[in-house]
C-alpha positions as a LaTeX table, in Angstrom:
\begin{tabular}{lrrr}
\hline
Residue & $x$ (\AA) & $y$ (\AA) & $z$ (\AA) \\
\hline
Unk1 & $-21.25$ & $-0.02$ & 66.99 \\
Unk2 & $-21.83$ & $-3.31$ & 67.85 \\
Unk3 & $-18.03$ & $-4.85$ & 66.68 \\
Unk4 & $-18.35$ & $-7.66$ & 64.11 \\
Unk5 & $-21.09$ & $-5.64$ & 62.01 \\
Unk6 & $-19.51$ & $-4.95$ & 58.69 \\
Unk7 & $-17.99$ & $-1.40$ & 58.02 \\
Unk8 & $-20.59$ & $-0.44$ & 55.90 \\
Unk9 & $-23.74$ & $-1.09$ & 57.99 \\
Unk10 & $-24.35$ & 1.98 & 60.81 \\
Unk11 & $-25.48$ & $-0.17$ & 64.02 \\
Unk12 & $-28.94$ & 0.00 & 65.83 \\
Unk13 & $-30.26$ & 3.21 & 63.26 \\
Unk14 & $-33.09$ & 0.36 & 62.07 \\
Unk15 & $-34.38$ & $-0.04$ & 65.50 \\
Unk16 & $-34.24$ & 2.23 & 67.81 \\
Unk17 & $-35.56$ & 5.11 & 68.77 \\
Unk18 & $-34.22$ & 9.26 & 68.91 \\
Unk19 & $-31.44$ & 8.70 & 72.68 \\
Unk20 & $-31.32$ & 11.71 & 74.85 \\
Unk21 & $-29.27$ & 14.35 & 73.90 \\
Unk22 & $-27.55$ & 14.05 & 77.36 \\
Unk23 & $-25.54$ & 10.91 & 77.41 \\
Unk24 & $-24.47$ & 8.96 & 80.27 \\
Unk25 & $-20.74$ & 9.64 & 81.38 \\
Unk26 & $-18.24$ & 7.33 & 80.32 \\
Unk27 & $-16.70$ & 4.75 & 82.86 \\
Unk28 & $-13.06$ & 5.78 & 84.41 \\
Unk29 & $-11.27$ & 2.89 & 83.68 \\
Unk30 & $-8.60$ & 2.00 & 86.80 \\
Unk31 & $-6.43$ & $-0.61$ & 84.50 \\
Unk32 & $-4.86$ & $-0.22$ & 81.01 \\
Unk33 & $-7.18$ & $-1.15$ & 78.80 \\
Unk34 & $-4.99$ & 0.16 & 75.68 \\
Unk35 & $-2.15$ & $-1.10$ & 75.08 \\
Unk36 & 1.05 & 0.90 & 75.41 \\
Unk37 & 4.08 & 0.03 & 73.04 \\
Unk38 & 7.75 & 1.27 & 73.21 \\
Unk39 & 8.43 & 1.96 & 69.78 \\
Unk40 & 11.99 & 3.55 & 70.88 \\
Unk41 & 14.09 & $-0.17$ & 69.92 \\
Unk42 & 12.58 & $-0.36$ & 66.64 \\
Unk43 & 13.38 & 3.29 & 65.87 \\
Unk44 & 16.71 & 2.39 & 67.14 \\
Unk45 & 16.70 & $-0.76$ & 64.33 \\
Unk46 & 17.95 & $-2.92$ & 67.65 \\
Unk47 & 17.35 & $-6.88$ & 66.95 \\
Unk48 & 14.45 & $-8.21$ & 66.84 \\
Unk49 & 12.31 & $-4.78$ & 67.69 \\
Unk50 & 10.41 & $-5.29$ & 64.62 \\
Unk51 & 9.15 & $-8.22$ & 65.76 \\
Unk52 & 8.71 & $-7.31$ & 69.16 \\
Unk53 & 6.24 & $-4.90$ & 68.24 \\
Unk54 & 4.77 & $-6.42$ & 65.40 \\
Unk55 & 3.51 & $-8.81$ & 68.14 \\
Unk56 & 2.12 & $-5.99$ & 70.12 \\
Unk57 & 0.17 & $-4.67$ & 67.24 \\
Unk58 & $-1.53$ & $-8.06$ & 66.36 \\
Unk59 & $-3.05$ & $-8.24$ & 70.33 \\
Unk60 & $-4.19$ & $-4.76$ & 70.14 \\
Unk61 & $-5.56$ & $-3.93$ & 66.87 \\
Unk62 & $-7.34$ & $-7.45$ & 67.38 \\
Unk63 & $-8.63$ & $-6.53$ & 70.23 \\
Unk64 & $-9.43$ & $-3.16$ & 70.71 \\
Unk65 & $-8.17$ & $-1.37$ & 67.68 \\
Unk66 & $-6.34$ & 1.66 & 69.66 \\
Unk67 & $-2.88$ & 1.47 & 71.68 \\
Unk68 & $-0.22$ & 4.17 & 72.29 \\
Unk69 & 3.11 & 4.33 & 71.26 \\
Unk70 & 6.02 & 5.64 & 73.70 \\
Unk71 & 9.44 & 6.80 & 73.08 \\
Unk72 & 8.05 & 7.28 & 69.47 \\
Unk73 & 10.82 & 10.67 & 68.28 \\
Unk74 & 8.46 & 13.41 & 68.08 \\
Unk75 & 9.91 & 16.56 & 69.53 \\
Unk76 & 7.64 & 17.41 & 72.27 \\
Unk77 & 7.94 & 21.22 & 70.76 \\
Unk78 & 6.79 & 20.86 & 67.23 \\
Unk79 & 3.38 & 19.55 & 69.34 \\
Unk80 & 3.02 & 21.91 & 71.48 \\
Unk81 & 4.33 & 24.47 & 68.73 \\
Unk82 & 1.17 & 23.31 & 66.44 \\
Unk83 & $-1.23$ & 23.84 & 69.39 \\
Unk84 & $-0.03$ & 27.20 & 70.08 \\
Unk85 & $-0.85$ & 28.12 & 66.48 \\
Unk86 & $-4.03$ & 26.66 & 66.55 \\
Unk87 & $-5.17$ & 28.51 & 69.49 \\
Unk88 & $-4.20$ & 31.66 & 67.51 \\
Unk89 & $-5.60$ & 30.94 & 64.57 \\
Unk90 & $-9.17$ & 30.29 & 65.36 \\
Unk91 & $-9.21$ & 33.13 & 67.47 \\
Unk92 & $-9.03$ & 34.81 & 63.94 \\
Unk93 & $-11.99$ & 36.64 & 63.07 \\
Unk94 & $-14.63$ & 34.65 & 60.93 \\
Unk95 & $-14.28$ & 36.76 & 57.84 \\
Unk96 & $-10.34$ & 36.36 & 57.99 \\
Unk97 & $-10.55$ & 32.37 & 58.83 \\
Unk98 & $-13.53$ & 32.23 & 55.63 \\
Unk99 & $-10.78$ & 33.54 & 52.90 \\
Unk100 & $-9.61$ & 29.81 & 53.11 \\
Unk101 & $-12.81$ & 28.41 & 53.04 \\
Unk102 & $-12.57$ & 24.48 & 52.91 \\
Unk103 & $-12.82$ & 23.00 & 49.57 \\
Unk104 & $-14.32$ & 19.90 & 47.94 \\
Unk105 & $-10.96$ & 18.30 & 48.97 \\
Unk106 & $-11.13$ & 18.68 & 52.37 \\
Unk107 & $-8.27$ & 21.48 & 52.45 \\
Unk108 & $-8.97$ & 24.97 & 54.37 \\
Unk109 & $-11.17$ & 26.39 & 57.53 \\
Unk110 & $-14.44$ & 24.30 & 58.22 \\
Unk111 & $-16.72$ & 26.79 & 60.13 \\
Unk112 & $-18.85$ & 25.83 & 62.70 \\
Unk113 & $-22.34$ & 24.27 & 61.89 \\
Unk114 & $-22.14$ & 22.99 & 58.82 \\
Unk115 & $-20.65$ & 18.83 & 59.26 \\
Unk116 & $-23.28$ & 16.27 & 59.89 \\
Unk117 & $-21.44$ & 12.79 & 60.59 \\
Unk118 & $-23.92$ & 10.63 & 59.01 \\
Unk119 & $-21.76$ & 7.38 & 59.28 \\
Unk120 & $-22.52$ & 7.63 & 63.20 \\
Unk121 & $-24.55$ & 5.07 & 64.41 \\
Unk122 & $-25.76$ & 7.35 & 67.42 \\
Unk123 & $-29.17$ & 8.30 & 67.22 \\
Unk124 & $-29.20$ & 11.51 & 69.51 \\
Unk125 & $-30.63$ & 14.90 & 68.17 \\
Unk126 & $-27.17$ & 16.25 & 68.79 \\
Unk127 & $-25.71$ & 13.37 & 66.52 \\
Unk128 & $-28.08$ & 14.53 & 63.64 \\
Unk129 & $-27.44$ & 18.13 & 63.64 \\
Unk130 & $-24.63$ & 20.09 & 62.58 \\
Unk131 & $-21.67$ & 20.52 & 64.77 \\
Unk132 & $-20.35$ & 23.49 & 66.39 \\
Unk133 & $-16.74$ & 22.87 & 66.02 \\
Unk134 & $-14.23$ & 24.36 & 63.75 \\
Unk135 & $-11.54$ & 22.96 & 61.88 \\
Unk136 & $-8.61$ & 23.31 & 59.58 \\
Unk137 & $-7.23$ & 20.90 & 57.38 \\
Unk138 & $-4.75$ & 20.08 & 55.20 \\
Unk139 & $-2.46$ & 17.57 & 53.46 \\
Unk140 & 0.82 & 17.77 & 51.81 \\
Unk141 & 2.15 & 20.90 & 49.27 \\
Unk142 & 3.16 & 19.65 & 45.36 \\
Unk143 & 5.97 & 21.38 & 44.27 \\
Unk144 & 5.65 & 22.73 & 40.32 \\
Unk145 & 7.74 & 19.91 & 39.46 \\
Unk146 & 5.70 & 17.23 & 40.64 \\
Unk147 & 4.03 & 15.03 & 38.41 \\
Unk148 & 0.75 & 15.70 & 39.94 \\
Unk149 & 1.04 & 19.44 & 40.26 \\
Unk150 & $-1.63$ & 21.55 & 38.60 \\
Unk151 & $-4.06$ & 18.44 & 37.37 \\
Unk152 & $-6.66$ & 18.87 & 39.34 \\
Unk153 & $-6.68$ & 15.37 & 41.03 \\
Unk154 & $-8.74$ & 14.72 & 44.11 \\
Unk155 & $-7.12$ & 14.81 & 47.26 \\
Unk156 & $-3.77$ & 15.98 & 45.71 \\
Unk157 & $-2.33$ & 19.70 & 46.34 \\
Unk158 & $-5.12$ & 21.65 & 47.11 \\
Unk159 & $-4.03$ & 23.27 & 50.43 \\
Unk160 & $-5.23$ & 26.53 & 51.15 \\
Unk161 & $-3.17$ & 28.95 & 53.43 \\
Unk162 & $-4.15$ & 31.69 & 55.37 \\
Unk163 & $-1.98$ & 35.03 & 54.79 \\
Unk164 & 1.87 & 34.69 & 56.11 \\
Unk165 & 1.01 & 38.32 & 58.32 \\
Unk166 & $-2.36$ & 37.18 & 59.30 \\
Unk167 & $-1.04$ & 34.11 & 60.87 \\
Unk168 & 2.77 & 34.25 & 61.43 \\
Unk169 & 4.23 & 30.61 & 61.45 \\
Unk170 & 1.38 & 28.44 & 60.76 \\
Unk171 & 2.29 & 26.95 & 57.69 \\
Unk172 & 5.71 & 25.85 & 59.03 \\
Unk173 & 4.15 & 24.90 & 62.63 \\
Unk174 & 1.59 & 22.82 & 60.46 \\
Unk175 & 3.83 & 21.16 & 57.90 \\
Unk176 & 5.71 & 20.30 & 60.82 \\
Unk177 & 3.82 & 18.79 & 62.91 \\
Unk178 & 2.33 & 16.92 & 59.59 \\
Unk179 & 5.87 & 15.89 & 58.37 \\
Unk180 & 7.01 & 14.40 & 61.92 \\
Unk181 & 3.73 & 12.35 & 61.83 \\
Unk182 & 4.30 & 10.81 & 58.36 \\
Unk183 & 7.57 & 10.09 & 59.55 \\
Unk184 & 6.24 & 8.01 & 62.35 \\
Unk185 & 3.59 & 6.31 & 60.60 \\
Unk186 & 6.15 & 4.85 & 57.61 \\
Unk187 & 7.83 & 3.44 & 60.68 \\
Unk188 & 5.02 & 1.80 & 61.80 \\
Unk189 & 4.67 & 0.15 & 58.25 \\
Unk190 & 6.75 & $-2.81$ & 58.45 \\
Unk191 & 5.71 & $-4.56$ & 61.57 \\
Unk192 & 2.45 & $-3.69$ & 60.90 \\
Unk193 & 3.04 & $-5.99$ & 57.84 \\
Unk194 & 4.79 & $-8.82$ & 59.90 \\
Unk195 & 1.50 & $-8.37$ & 62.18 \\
Unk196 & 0.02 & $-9.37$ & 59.40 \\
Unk197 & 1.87 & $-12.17$ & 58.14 \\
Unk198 & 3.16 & $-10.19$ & 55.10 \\
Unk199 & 6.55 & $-9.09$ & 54.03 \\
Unk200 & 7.79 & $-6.33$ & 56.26 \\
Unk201 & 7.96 & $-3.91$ & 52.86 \\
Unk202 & 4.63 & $-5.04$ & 51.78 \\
Unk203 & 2.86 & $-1.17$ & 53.00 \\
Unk204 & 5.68 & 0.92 & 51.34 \\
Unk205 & 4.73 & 1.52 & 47.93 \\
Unk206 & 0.94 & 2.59 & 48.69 \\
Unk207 & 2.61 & 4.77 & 50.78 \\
Unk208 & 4.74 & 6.87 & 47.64 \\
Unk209 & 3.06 & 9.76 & 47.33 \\
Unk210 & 0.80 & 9.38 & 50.20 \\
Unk211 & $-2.49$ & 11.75 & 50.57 \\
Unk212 & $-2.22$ & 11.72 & 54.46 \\
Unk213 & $-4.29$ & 15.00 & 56.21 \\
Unk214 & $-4.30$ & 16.99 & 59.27 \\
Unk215 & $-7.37$ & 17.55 & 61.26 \\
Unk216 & $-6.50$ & 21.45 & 63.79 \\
Unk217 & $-10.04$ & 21.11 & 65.33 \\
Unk218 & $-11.13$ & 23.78 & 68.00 \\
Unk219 & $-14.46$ & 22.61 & 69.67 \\
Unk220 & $-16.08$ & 25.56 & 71.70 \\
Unk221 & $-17.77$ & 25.09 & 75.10 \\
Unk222 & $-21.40$ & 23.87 & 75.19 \\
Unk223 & $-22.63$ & 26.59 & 77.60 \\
Unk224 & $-24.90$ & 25.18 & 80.56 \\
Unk225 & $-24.71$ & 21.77 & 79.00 \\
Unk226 & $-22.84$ & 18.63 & 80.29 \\
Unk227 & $-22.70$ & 15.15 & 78.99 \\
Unk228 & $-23.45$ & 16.13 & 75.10 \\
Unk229 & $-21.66$ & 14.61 & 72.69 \\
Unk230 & $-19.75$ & 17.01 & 70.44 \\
Unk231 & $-18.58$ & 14.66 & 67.67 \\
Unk232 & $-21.04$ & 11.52 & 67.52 \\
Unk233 & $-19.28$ & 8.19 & 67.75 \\
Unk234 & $-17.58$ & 7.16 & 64.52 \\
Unk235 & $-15.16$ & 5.31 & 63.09 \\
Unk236 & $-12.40$ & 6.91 & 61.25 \\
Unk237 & $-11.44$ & 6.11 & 57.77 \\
Unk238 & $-7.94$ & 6.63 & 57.84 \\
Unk239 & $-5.31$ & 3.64 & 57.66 \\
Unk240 & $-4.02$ & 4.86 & 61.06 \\
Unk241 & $-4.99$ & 7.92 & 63.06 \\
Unk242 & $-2.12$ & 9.67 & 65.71 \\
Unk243 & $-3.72$ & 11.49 & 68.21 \\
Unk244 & $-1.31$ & 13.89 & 70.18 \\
Unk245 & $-2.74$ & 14.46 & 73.88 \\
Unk246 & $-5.72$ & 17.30 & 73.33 \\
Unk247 & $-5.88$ & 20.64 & 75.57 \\
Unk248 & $-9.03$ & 18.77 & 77.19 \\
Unk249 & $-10.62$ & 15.53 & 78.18 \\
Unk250 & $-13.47$ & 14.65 & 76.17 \\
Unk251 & $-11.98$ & 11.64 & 74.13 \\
Unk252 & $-14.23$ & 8.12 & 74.73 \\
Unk253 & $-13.53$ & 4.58 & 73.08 \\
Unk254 & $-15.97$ & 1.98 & 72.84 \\
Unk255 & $-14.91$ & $-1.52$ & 74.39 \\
Unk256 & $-15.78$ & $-4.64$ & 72.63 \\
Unk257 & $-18.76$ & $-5.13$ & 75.19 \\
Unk258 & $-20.41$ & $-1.45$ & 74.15 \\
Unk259 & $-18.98$ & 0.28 & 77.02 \\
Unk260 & $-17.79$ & 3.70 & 76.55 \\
Unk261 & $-14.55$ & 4.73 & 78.49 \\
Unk262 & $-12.70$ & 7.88 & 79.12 \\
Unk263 & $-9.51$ & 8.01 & 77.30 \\
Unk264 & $-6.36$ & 6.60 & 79.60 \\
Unk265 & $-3.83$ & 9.14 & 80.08 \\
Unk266 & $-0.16$ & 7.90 & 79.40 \\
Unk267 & 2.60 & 10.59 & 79.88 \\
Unk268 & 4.83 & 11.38 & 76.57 \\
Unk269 & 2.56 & 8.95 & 74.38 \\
Unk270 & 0.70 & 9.07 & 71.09 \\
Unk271 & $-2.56$ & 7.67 & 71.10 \\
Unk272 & $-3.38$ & 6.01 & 67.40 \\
Unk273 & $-6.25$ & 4.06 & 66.11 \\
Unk274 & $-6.72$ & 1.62 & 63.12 \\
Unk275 & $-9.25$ & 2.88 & 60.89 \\
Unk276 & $-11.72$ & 2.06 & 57.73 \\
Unk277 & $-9.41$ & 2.12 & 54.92 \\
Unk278 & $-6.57$ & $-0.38$ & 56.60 \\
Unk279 & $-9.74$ & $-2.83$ & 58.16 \\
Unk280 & $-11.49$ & $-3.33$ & 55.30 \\
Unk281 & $-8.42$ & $-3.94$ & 52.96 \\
Unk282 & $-7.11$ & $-6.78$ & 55.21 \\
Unk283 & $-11.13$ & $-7.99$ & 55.21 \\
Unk284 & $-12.03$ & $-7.30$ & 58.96 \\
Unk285 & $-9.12$ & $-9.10$ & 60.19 \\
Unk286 & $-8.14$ & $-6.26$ & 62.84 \\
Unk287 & $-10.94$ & $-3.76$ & 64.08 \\
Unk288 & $-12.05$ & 0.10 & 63.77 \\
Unk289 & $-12.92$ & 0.69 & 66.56 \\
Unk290 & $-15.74$ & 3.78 & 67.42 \\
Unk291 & $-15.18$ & 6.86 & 69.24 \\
Unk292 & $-16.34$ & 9.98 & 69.98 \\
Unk293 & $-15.89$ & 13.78 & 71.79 \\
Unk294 & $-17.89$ & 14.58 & 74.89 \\
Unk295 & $-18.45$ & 18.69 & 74.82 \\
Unk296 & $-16.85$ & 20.69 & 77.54 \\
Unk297 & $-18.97$ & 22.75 & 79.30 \\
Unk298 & $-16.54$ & 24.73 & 80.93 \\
Unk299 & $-13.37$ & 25.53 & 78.48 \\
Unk300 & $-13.14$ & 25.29 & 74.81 \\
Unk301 & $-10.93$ & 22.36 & 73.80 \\
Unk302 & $-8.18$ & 22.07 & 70.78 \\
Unk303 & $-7.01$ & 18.81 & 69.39 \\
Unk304 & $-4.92$ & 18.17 & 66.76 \\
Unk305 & $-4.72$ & 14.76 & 64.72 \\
Unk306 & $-3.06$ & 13.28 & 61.90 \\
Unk307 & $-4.63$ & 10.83 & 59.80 \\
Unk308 & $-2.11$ & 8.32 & 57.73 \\
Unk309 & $-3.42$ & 7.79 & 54.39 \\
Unk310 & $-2.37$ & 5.47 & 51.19 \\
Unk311 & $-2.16$ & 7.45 & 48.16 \\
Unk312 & $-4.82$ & 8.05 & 45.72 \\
Unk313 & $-4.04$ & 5.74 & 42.94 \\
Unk314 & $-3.00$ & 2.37 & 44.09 \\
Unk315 & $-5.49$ & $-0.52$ & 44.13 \\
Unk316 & $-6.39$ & $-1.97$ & 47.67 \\
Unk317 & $-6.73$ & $-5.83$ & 47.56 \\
Unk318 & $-7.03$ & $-7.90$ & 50.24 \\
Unk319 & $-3.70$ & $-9.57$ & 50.90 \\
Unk320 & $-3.63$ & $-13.90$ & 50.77 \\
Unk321 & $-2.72$ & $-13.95$ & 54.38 \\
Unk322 & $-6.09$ & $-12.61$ & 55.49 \\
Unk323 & $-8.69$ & $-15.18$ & 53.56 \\
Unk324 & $-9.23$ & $-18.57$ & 55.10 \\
Unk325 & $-11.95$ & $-20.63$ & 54.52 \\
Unk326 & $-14.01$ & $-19.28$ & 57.44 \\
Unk327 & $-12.92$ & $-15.72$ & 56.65 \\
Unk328 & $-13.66$ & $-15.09$ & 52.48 \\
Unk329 & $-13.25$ & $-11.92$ & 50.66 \\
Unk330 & $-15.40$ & $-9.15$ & 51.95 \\
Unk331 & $-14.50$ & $-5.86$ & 50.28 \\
Unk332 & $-13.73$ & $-5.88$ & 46.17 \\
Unk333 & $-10.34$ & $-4.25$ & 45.79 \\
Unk334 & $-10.62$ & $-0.42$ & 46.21 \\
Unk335 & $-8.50$ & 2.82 & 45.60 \\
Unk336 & $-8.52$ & 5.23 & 48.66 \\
Unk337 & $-9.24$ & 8.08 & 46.20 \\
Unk338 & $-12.78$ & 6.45 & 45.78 \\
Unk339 & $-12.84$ & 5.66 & 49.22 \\
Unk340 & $-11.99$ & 8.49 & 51.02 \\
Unk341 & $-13.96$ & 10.39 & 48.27 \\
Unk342 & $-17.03$ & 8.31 & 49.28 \\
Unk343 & $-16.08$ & 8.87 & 53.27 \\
Unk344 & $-16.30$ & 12.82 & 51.93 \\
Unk345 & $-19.44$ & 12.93 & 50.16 \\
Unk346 & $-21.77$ & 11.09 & 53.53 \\
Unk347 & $-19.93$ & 13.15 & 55.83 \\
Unk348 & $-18.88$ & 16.76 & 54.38 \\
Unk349 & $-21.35$ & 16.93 & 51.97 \\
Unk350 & $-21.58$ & 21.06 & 52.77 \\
Unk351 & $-18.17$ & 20.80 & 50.79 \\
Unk352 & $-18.72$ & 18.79 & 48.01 \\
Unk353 & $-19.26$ & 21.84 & 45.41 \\
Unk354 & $-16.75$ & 24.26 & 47.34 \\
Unk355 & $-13.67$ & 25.48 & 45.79 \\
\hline
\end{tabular}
């Protein structure tokens, strides 16, 4: 993507031609070129912390649209914990991982070859053809007495589990690892708000009853092949994405001037992005920002990511404090049911009429 395109267009498809397969490696970037904020003060609720790192937000989701946060509460062990689980569940074999079968809602085991990311804008044969990774995802459980339980609602308590004896521990490593993440994006709420010139409780009630998901991906090694692109570049369409360190390199960001770059390693930090569903609600005022997976040729690679989500219902206008005269409204007002059920239908469509 060229940035300043709107969300909706996919950049250079018009015009140009089928790119090698074989793309050129990323630069290794010497100097930070994402951000890193302490989050620990304004966990702590020490003065002026919120502000402090409402500050940092505005310079990098306006410029870059990905930063890491430090000293952020997650216990090192419920990470690793889900990554151990991973590893043992997709070593499952196919018929036992296919009894949860993803369904129209996104929940349950995505086998390999069936996703085509048509929101890339990379036009590569690799980009246009059905992945080989695997996934499992899910979002939160509804307990019988929730008002949403049993109603069939999109997006809303349709996990599917594997067996307890098939896979000892995953649910709880999962929910876990899920649960900690939630936690950590509601904190991020409030200066995100004051970032954005709003009141610093402004987020919180699209976030009741929040539809946030869990992405367990396990991408195998490309045998004999290096520089292909396992997941094309794409922009996610989360409100924020949290991206725990993967097993593996393979994780490139595009710079404002089209330049893709190896993900910076920072020790003990989460890596999170802004996405679709935050950018175009505050009318292009901070960036998505694209990105991609480079295969590994040599060793399969695991990565594990949580994507913060609004609930279903609420209506998405674009707050006062991000029209101006030179910036008008962009987006109409949207509900991320429709929205991420749109996001679904271009990009899992081999799920769409799976139960």
């Amino acid at each position: 993507m060229v940035l300043g395109l709107t969300l909706n267009q996919n950049p250079f498809k018009s015009n140009m031609n089928i790119q090698p397969d074989f793309a050129p490696p990323p630069t290794k970037v010497t100097d930070q070129v994402i951000p890193v904020i302490d989050i620990g003060p304004l966990l702590a609720q020490e003065n002026d912390a919120i502000n402090c790192v409402a500050e940092q937000l505005n310079i990098a989701c306006s410029n870059i649209g990905f930063f890491f946060v430090t000293n952020h509460g997650i216990s090192e062990d419920v990470i690793s914990k889900s990554f151990e689980i991973s590893k043992e569940y997709f070593s499952l074999p196919f018929e036992e991982k296919m009894k949860v079968r993803m369904n129209r809602h996104q929940c349950g085991y995505m086998p390999p070859d069936v996703a085509i990311h048509n929101d890339t804008f990379e036009i590569r044969n690799t980009a246009l053809t059905a992945q080989h990774s695997e996934a499992f995802k899910f979002t939160f459980d509804l307990n019988q007495d929730h008002p949403d339980f049993g109603k069939n609602i999109r997006f809303r308590g349709h996990n599917k589990w594997p067996d307890s004896d098939v896979c000892p521990g995953l649910h709880e490593a999962f929910m876990g690892f899920h649960n900690s993440f939630q936690s950590l994006g509601m904190s991020l709420l409030a200066p995100l708000a004051i970032s954005l010139d709003l009141p610093h409780n402004y987020f919180n009630k699209y976030f009741i009853d929040s539809s946030s998901m869990t992405r367990i991906a396990y991408y195998p090694p490309i045998d004999g092949k290096s520089n292909q692109v396992a997941l094309p570049g794409h922009r996610d369409s989360s409100f924020l994405s949290f991206i725990p360190p993967a097993t593996r390199p393979g994780l490139e960001i595009m710079t404002n001037n089209g330049e893709w770059i190896e993900q910076p390693i920072v020790n003990d930090a989460v890596l999170v992005n802004t996405g679709t569903a935050l950018v175009e609600w505050i009318n292009d005022r901070y960036l998505a920002t694209p990105h991609r997976v480079r295969a590994d040729s040599q060793e399969p690679r695991y990565s594990n990511i949580f994507f913060f989500y609004p609930n279903v219902y609420s209506l998405l206008e674009c707050p006062e404090t991000c029209l101006s005269p030179a910036n008008q409204t962009k987006y109409p007002p949207f509900t991320f049911g429709d929205f991420h059920a749109g996001f679904c239908e271009r990009n899992f469509g081999y799920a769409e009429d799976w139960n």
